[in-house]
N, C-alpha and C positions, 0 to 999 in steps of 0.2 A: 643594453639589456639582452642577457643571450635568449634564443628561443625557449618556447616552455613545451613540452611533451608529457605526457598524460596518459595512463593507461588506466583507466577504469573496467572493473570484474566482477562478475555476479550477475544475478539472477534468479530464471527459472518462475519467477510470479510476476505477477505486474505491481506488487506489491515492494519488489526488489528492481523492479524497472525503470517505475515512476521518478524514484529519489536518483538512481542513476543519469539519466535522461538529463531533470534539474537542473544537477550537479555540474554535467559536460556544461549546460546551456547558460550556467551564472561563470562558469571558468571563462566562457566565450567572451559574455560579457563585460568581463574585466579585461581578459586579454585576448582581443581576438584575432592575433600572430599564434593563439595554444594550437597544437596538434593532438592531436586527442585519438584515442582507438581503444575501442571497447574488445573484451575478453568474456564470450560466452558460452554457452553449452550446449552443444550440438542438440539439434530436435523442440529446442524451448522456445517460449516465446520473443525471450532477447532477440531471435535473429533476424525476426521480420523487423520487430517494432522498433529496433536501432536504427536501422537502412533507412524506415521511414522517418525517424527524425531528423535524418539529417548525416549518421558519423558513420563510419567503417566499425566491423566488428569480424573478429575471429571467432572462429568456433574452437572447441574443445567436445572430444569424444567421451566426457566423464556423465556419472549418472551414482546416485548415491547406493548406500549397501542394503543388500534384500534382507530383511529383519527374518523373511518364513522361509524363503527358500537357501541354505545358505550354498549350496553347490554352486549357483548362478553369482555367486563372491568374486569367485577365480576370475570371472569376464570380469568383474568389476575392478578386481585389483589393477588386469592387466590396462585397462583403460586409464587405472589412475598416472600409472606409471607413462603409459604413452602420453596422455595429457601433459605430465610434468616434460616429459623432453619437448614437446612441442611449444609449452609453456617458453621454457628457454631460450626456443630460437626466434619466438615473437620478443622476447624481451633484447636479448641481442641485435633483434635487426630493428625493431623499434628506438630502443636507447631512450627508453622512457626519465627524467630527473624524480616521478613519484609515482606511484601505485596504489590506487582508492578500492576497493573491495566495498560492496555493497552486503553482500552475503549472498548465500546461494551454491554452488557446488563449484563453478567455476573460478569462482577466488579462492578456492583452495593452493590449488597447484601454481596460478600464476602470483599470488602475492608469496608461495612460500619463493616460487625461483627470483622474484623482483627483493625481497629480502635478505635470500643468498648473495644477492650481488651488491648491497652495500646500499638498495634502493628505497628513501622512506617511503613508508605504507601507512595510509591514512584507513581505517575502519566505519563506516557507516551501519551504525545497528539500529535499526526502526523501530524493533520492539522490546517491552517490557521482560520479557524472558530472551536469552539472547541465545545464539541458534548454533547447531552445533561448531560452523564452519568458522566463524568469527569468532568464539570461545578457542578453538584452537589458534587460531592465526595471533590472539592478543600480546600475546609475547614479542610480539616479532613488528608489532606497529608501534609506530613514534604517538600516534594521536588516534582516541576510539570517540566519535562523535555519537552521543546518545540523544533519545527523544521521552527518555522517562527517570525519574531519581531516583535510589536506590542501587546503579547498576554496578558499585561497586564488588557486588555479590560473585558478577562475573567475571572483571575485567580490573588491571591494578586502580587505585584510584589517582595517582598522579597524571594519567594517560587521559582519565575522560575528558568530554566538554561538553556541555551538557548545548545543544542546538538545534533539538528539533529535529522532525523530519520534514523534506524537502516535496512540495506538494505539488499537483498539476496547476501551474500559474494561473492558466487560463479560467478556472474555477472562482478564482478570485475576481476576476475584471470581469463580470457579467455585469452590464450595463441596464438590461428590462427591470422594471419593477416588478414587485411580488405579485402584482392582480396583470399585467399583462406576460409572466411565466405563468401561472395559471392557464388563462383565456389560452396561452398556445399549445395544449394540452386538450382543448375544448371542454374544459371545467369553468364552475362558475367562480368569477374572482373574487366574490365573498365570503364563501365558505371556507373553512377550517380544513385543510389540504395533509394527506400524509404520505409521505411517500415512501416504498416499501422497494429496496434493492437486494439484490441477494449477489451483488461481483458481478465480471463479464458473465460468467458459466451461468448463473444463475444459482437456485439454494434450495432444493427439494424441502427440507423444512419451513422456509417463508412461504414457498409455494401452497402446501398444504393448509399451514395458518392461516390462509386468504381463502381455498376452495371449500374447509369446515366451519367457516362463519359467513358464508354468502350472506343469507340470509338477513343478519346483524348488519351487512355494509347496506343491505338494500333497505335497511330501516331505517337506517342511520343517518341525520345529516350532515355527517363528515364524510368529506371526498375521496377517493384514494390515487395514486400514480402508479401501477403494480407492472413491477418490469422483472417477467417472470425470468428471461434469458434465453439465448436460442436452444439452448439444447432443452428445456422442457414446453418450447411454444406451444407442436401440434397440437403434443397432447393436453395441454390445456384450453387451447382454442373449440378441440374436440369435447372436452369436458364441461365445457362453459357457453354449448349450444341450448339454445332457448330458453337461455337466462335472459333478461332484459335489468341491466344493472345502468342508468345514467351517469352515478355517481362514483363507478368504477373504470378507470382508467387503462385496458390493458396494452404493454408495450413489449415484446422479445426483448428492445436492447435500447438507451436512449443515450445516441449521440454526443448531446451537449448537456453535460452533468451541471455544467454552471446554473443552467437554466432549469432544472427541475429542481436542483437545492435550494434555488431564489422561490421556486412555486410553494417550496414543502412548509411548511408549519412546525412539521414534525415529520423526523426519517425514521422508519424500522433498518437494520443492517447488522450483517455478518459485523466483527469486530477486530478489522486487521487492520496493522498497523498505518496505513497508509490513511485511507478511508479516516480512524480517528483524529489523523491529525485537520483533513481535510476541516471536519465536523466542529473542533477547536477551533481552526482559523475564524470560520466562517459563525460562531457562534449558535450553531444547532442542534435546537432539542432532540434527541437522539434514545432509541429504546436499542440497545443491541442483544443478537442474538448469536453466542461466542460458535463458532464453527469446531464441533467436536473433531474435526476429521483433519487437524492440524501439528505439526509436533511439537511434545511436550506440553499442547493444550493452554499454549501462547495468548491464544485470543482470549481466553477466559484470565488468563492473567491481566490483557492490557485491556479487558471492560470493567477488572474490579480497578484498575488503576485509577479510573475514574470514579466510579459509585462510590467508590470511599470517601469521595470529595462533593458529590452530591451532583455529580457535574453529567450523568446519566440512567438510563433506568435501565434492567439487564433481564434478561429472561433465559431459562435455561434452555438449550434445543430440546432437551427429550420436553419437555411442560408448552412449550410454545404454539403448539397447536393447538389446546386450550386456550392457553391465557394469552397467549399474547395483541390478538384482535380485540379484544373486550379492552384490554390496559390501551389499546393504542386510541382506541377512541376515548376513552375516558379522559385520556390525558390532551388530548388534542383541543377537547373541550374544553381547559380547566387553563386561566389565560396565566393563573398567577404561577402553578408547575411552569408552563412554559417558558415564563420570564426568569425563573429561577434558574432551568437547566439550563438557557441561554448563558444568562449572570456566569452560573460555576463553570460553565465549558469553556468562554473564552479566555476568563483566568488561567487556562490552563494552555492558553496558544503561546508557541513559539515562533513568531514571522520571522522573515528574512534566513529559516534557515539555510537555503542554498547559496542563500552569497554566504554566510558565513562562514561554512564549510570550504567555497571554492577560497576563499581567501586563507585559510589554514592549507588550503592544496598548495598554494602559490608561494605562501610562507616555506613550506617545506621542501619548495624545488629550489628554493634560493638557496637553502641552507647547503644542498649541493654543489650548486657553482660555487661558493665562494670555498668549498672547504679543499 
């Protein structure tokens, strides 16, 4: 068995991170003689959060095109184009047998020069609307892994395989029961728990839909876990002086997601691709609330992907600080909704995507050596 070598690309979100990370970690586990080197983009979050898993990662100087400004184009082109040589000579001195693109700016340039050279290229597209980088590169990939149906729209249909996205494992093996994730919250483990995330950053709109119905939660005997994010803590710690709420949970940032999805009842959440699939595995009742501030307006595609199936509840961002505090309790209360959204979400899980995936990686380096 010759060696197997492995260049995985993309980025730029942790939403393009997560399924990468997986990915390397199920190749591992199948073969763990792979060599593996990630491909990312200077300044993003790829470059911390690789090293800390564990692999090496290149940078690349690219960064996408300014829609307002377009004079500030020129730097951009000139980037692309260094990018792509640079691309090259990681592919040259690597000698990678396949090439995974996640999406994200960085598999631009190095799935295009690992395709020039004769290199299969495997596609991972997480969402429902598929993103510009990966819509270009389809031509040029042997296999496009999706996690929704339909994707035809973008990508040839002989290519797809329909596999889910590749989720934080660890989310899955939480071992606490639902009334002692609770109690480690210091909530009470019989009430009816909901828990309100808005991503690492945090969500100025969930934010607000907690600070305009205080009142409501402090009536309320449903509990909440409200993990506002570091960049809106102070001022919410500031704005939530001499309130006295028991039944209000507040956190900047929470560590162990396993453990507060075991606590939840019910989650309020942005609606990105990664997080959904999470929500599927894991069978949880889910209100999402699609992030306008996304391209192409993805997230509201991949919430109705589900509502259509009854499989979540949606609420608009601009209406959410209205309604969506009143829906979230109403529904937390109501035991038979929540069996329901349970019921339709897990239908909708796809497990084991990341071994499947590394095992189409592994399929396709073979197809090299022998050829």
């Amino acid at each position: 068995m010759s060696e197997l070598r492995v260049i995985i690309s993309g980025g730029g979100t942790g939403g393009h991170i997560f399924p990468a990370v997986s990915i390397a970690n199920a190749v591992k586990a199948l073969r763990p003689d792979a060599k593996i080197l990630f491909v990312g983009a200077l300044g993003r979050m790829e470059m911390q959060r690789v090293p800390a898993a564990g692999y090496d990662i290149k940078g690349l100087p690219i960064q996408g095109f300014d829609r307002k400004n377009l004079l500030k184009n020129v730097i951009v082109l000139y980037k692309i184009w260094k990018s792509q040589r640079m691309a090259r000579k990681i592919i040259r001195d690597f000698r990678p047998q396949v090439a995974v693109g996640v999406g994200g700016y960085a598999s631009g340039p190095t799935l295009n020069m690992a395709a020039a050279k004769g290199i299969p290229c495997l596609l991972q597209e997480q969402n429902s609307y598929a993103g510009v980088t990966n819509k270009l590169l389809a031509k040029k990939a042997s296999v496009i892994c999706v996690a929704y149906e339909g994707m035809e729209r973008f990508f040839p249909a002989e290519k797809i395989m329909m596999t889910g996205n590749p989720v934080r494992q660890q989310l899955l093996n939480t071992t606490v029961s639902h009334e002692e994730a609770v109690r480690s919250f210091g909530l009470d483990g019989q009430k009816k728990t909901v828990l309100i995330v808005g991503g690492s950053l945090g969500a100025r709109t969930l934010n607000e839909s907690v600070m305009q119905h205080l009142d409501l939660i402090q009536q309320s005997d449903v509990q909440f876990i409200w993990q506002t994010g570091k960049y809106y803590s102070a001022e919410i710690a500031e704005r939530l002086k001499g309130y006295d709420i028991p039944n209000l949970k507040v956190t900047d940032f929470i560590t162990d997601m396993g453990v507060a999805y075991q606590a939840a009842d019910l989650v309020v959440s942005r609606a990105g691709a990664g997080s959904i699939s999470e929500f599927c595995l894991l069978g949880k009742p889910v209100i999402l609330v699609p992030s306008p501030n996304v391209a192409e307006d993805h997230q509201t595609k991949n919430a109705l992907a589900l509502v259509n199936k009854q499989a979540a509840l949606y609420v608009k961002d601009s209406e959410a600080p209205k309604l969506l505090l009143p829906m979230a309790i109403d529904t937390a209360k109501d035991d038979a909704k929540l069996q329901a959204l349970s019921e339709h979400i897990l239908k909708m899980a796809l497990p084991d995507s990341a071994e499947i995936i590394a095992k189409e990686v592994i399929k396709l380096s073979e197809k090299v050596n022998h050829e």
